[in-house]
Backbone as CSV, one residue per row, in Angstrom:
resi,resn,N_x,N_y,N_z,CA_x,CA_y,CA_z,C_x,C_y,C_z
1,UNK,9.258,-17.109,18.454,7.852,-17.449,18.551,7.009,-16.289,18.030
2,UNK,5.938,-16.477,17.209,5.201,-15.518,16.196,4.380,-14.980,17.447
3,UNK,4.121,-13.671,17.602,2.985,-13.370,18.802,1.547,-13.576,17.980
4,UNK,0.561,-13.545,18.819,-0.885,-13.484,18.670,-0.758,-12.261,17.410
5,UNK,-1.708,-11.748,16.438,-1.666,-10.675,15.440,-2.130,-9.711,16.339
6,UNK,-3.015,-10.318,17.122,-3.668,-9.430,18.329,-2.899,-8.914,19.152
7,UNK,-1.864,-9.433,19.600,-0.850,-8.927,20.454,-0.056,-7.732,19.755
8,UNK,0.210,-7.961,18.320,1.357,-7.412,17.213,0.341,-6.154,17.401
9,UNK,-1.001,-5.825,17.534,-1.768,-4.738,16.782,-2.155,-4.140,18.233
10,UNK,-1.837,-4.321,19.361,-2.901,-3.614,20.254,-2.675,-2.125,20.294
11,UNK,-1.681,-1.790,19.988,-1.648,-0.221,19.426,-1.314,-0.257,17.980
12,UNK,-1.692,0.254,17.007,-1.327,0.354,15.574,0.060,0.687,15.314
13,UNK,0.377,-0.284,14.487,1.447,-0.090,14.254,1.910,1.606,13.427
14,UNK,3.298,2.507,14.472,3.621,4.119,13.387,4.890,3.776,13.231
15,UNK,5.085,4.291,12.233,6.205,4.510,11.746,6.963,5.841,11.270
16,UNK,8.257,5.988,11.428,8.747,7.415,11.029,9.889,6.961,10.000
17,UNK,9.819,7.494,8.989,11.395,7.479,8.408,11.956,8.611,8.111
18,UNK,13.027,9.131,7.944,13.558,10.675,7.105,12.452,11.347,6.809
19,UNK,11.773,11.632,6.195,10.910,12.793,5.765,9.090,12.266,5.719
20,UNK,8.830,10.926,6.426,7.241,10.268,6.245,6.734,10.228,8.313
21,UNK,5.795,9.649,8.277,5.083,9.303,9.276,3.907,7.759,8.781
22,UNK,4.288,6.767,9.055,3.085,5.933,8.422,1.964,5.712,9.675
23,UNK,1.255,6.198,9.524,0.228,5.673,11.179,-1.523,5.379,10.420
24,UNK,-1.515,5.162,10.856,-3.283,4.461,10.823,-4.170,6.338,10.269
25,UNK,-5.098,5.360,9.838,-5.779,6.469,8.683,-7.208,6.850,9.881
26,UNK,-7.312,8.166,9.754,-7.847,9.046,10.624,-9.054,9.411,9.990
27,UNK,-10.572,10.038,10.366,-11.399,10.652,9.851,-11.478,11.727,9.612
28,UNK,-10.286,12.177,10.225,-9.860,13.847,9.685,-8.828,14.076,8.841
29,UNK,-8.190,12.910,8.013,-7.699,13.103,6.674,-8.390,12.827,5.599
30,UNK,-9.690,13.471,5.855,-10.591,13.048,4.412,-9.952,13.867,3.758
31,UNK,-10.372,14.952,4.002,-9.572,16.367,2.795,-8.796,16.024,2.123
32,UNK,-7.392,15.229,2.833,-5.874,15.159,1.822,-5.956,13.430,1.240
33,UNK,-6.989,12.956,1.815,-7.160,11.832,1.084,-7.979,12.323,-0.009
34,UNK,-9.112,12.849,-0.109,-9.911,13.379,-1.739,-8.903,13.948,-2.630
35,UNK,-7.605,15.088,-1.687,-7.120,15.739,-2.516,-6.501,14.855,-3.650
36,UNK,-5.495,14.428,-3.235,-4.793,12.928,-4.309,-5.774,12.250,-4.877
37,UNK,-7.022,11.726,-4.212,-7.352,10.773,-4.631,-8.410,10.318,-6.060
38,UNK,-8.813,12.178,-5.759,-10.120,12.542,-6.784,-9.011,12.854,-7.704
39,UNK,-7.733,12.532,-8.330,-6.612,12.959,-9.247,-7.071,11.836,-10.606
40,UNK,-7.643,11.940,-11.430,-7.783,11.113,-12.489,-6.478,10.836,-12.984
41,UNK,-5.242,11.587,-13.174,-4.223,10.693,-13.972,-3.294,9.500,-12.908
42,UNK,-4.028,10.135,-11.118,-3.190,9.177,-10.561,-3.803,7.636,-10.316
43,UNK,-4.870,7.419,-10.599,-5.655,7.024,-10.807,-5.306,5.655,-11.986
44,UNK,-4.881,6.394,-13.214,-5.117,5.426,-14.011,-4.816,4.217,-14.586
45,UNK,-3.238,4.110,-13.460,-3.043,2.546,-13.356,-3.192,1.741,-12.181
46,UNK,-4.295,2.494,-11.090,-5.085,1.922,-10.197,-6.211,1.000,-10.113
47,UNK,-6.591,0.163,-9.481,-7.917,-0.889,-9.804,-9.030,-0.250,-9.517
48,UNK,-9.077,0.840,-8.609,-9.934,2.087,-8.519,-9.623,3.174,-8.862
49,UNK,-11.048,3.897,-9.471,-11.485,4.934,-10.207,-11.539,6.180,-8.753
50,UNK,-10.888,7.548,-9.543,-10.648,8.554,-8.918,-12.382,8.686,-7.850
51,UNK,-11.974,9.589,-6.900,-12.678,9.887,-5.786,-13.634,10.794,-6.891
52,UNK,-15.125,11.031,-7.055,-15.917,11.736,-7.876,-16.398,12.818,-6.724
53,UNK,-16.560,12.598,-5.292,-17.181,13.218,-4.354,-16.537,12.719,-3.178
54,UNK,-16.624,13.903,-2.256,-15.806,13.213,-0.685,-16.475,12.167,0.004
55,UNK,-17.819,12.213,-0.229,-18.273,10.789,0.287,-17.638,9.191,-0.531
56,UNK,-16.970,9.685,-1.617,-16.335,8.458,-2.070,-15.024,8.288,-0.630
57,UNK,-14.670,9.266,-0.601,-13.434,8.949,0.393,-13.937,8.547,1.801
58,UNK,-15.118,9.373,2.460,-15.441,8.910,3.748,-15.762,7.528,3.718
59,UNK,-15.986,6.410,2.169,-16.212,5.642,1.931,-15.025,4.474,2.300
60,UNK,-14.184,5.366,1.843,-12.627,4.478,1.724,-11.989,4.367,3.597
61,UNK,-12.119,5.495,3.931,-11.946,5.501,5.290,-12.723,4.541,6.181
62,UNK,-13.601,4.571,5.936,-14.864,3.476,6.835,-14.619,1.962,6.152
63,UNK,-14.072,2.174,5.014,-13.104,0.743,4.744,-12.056,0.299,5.648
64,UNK,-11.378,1.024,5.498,-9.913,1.445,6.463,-10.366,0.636,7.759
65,UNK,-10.810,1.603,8.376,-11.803,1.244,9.820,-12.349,-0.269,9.853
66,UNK,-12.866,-0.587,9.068,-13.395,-1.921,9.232,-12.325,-3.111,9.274
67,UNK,-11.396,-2.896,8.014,-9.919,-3.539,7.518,-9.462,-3.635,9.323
68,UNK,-8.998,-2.752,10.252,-8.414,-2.684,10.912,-9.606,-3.509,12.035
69,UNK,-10.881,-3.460,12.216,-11.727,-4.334,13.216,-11.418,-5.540,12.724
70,UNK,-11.210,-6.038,12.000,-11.497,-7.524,11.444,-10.216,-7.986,11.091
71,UNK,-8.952,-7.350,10.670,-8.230,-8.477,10.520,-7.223,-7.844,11.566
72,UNK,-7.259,-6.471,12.211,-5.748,-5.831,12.964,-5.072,-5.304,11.846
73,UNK,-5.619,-5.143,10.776,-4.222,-4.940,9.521,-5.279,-4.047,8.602
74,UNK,-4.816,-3.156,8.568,-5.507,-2.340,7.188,-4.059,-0.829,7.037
75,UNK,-5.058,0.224,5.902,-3.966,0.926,5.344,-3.239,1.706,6.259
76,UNK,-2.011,2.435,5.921,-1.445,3.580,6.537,-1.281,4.320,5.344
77,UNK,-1.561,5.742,6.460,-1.585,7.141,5.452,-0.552,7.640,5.682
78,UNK,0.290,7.504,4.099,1.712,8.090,3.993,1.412,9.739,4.426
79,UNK,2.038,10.211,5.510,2.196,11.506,6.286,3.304,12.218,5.688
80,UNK,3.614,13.296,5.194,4.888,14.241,4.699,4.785,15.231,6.213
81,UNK,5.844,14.513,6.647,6.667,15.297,8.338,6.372,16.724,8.450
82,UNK,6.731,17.518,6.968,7.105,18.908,6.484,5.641,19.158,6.850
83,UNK,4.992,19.043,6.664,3.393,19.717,6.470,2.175,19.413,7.177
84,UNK,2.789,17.758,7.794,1.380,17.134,8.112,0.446,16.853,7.518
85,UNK,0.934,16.717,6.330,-0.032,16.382,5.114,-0.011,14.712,4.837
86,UNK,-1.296,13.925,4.856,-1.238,12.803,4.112,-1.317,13.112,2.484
87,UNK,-0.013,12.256,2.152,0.003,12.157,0.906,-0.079,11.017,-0.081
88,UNK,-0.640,10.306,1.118,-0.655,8.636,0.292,-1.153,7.788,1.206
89,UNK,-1.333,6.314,0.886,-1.492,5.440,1.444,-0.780,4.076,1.131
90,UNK,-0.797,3.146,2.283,0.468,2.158,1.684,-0.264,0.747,2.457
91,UNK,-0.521,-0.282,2.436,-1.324,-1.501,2.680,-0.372,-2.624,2.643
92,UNK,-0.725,-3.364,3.480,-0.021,-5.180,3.505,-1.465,-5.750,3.443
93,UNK,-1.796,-6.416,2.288,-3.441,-7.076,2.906,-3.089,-8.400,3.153
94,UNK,-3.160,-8.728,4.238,-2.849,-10.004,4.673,-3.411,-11.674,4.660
95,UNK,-3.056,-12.323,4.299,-3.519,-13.612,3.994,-2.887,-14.108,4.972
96,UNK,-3.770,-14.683,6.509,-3.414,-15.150,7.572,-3.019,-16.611,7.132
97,UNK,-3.934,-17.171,6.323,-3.532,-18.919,5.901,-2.479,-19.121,4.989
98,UNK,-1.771,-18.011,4.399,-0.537,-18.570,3.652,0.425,-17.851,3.974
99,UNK,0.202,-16.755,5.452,1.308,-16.041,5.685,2.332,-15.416,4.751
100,UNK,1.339,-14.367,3.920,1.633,-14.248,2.966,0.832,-12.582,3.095
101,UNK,1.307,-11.643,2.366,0.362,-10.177,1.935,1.060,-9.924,0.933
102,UNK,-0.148,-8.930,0.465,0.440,-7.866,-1.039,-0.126,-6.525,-0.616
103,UNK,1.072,-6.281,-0.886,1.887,-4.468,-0.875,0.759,-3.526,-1.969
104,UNK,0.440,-2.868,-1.501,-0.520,-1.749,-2.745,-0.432,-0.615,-2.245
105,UNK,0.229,0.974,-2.852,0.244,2.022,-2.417,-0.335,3.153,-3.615
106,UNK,-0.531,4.167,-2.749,-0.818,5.243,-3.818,-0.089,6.763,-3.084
107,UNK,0.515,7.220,-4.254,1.008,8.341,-3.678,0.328,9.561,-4.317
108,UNK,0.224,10.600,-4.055,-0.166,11.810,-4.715,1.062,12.158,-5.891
109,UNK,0.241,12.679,-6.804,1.083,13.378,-8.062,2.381,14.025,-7.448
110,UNK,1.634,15.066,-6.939,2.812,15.999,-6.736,4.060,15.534,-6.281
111,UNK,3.623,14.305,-5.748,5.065,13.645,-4.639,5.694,12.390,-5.605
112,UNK,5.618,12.207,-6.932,6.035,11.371,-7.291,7.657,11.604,-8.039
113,UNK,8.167,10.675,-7.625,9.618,10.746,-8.311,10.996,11.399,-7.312
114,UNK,10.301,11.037,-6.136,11.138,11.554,-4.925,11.673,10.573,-4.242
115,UNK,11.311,9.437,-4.317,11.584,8.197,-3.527,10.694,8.251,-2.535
116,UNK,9.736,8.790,-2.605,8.556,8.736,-1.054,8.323,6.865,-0.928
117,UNK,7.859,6.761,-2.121,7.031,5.345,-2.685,8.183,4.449,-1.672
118,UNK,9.715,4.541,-2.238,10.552,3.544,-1.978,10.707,3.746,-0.369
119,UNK,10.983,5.017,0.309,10.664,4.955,1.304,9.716,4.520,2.448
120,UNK,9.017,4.589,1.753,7.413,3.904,2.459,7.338,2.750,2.522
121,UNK,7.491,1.908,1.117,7.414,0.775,0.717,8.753,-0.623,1.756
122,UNK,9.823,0.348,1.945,10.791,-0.351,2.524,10.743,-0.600,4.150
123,UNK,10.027,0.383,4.784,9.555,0.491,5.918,8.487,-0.628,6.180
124,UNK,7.162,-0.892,5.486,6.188,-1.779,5.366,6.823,-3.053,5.534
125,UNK,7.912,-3.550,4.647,8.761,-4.537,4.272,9.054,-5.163,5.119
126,UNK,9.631,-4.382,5.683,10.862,-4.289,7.197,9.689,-4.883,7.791
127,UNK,8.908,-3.797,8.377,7.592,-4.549,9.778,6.722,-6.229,9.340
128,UNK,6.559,-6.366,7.972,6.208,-7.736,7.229,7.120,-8.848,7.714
129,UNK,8.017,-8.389,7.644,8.956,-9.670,7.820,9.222,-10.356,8.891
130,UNK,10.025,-9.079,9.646,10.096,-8.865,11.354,9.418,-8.555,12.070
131,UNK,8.424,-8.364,12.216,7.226,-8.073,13.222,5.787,-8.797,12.985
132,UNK,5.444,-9.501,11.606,4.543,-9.849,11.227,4.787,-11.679,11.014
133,UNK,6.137,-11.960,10.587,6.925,-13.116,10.204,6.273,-13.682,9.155
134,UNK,6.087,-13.096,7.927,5.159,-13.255,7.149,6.530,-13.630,5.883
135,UNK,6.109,-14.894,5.386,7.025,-15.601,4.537,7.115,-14.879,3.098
136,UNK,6.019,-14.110,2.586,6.193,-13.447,0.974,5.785,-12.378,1.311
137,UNK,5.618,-11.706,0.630,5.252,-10.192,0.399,5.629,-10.204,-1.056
138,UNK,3.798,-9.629,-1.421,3.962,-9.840,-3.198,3.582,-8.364,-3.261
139,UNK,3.431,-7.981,-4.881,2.794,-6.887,-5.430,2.771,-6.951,-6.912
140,UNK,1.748,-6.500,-7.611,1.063,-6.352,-8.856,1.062,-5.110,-9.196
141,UNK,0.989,-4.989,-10.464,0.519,-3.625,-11.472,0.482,-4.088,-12.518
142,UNK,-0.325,-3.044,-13.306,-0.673,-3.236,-15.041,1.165,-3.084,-15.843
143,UNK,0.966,-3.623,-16.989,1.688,-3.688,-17.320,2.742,-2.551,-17.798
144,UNK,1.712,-1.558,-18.193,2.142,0.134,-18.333,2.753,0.756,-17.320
145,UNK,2.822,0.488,-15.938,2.981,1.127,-14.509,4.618,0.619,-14.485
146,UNK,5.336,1.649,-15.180,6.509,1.905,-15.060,7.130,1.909,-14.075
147,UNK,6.696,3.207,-12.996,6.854,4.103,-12.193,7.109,2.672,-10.789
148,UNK,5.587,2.174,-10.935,5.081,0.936,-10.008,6.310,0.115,-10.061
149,UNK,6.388,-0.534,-11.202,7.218,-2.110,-11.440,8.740,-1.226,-10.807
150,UNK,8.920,-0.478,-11.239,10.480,-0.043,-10.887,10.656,-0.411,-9.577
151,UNK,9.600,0.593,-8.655,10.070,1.213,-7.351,10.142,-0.060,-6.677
152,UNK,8.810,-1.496,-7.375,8.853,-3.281,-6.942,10.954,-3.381,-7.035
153,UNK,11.315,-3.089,-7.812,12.702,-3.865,-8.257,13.086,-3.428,-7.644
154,UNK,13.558,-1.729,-7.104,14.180,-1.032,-6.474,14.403,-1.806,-4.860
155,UNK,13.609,-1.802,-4.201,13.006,-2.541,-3.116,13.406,-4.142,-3.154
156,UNK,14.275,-4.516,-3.912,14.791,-5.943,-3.981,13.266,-7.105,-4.498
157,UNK,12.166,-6.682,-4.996,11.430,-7.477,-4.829,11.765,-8.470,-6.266
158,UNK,11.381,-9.213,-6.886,11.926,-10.040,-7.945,10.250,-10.438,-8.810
159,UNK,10.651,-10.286,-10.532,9.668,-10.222,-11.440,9.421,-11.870,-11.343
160,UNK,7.941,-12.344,-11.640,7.945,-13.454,-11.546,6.971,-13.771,-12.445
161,UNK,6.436,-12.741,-13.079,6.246,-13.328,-14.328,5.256,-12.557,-14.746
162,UNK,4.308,-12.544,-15.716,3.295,-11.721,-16.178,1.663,-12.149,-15.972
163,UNK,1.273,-12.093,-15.414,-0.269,-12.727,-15.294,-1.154,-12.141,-16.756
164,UNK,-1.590,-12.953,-17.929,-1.661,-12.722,-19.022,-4.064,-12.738,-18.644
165,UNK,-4.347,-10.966,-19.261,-5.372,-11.046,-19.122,-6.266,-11.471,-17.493
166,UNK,-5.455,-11.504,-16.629,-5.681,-11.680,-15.009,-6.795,-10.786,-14.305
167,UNK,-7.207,-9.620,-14.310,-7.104,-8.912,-14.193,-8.197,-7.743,-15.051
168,UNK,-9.601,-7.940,-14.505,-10.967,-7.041,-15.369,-10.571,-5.598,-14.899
169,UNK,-10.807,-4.419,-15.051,-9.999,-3.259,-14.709,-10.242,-2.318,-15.531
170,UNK,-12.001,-1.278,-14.675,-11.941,-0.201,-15.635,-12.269,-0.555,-16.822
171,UNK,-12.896,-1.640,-17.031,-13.650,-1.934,-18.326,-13.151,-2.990,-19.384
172,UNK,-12.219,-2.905,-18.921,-11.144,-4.119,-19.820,-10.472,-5.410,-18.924
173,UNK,-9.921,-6.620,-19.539,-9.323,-7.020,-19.509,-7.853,-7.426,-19.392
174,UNK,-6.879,-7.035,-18.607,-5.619,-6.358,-18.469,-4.319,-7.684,-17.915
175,UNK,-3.304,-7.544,-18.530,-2.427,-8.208,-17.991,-1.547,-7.683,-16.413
176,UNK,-1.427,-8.368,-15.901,-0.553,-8.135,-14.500,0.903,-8.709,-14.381
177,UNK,1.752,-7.507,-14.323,2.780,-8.092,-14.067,2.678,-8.258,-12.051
178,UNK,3.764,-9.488,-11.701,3.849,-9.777,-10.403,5.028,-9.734,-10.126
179,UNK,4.814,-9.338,-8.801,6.663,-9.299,-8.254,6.683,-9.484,-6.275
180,UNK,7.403,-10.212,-5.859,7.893,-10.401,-4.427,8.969,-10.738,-4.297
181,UNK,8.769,-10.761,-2.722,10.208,-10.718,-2.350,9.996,-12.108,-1.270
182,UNK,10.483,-12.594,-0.659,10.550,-14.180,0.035,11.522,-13.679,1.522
183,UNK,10.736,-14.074,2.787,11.766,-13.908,3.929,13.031,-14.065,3.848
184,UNK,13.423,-15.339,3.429,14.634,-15.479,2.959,15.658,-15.046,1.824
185,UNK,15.047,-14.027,1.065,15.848,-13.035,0.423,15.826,-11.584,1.498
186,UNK,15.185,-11.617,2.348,14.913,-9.894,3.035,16.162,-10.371,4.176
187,UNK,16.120,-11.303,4.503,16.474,-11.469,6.452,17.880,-11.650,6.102
């Protein structure tokens, strides 16, 4: 039996794996959220444009905050154990009527190519399925986002096709590749 979402959220959902912490996004990680975030090259196969000023981020946070009043579900700030540093963020945005979310993360430069992403990403997965009972779990990127589409495959998720021109972005018009994974391939 699926609980209330309300029931699933009355403490936020944390998480620990090997070397992360995923827990609910704080007003005192503005700093390491600007740090990554004001990063123009990490940025540039994102649907948003780098942080220009920290009030862009206190911006994103008071997003966060709201995400979490209104649906129980908003981002977690990928935590590095070693430092206490947020180094990312990782999202399920949830579609209560088709029991359904899409996966969107961002990691900092410095941390890329470590498996943080896949780590993070597999953890989210896990709580989607089994704790949320949520039938898909999708995710998108531009077509250039190598790095992105991989870490989707890595993670068992499956290509499903290309969304041609989908997608206004930064001034242009852009194709989307798509990719999920289905309860019944995870369970």
């Amino acid at each position: 039996m699926r609980l209330p979402i309300q029931d699933l959220f009355r403490q936020y959902p944390r998480f620990e794996t090997n070397r992360l912490i995923l827990r609910q996004v704080e007003e005192s990680d503005v700093d390491d959220i600007y740090g990554y975030a004001s990063d123009p090259i990490l940025t540039t196969h994102l649907t948003w444009d780098a942080h220009r000023k920290l009030q862009d981020t206190h911006d994103f946070i008071q997003f966060a905050f709201k995400q979490y009043e209104e649906t129980g579900v908003g981002p977690w700030a990928i935590v590095w154990k070693e430092t206490n540093q947020v180094i990312g963020t990782i999202d399920l945005v949830w579609n209560k009527k088709h029991n359904s979310a899409e996966l969107a993360y961002a990691i900092s430069r410095k941390f890329w190519r470590q498996g943080i992403g896949t780590e993070a990403v597999k953890k989210i997965i896990d709580f989607g399925f089994k704790k949320m009972e949520l039938e898909r779990i999708q995710a998108r990127c531009v077509t250039d986002n190598i790095a992105s589409y991989r870490l989707m495959e890595t993670v068992r998720m499956t290509y499903e096709g290309t969304l041609r021109k989908s997608m206004f972005r930064k001034g242009k018009q852009e194709d989307i590749k798509m990719y999920a994974i289905l309860r019944s391939e995870y369970m």
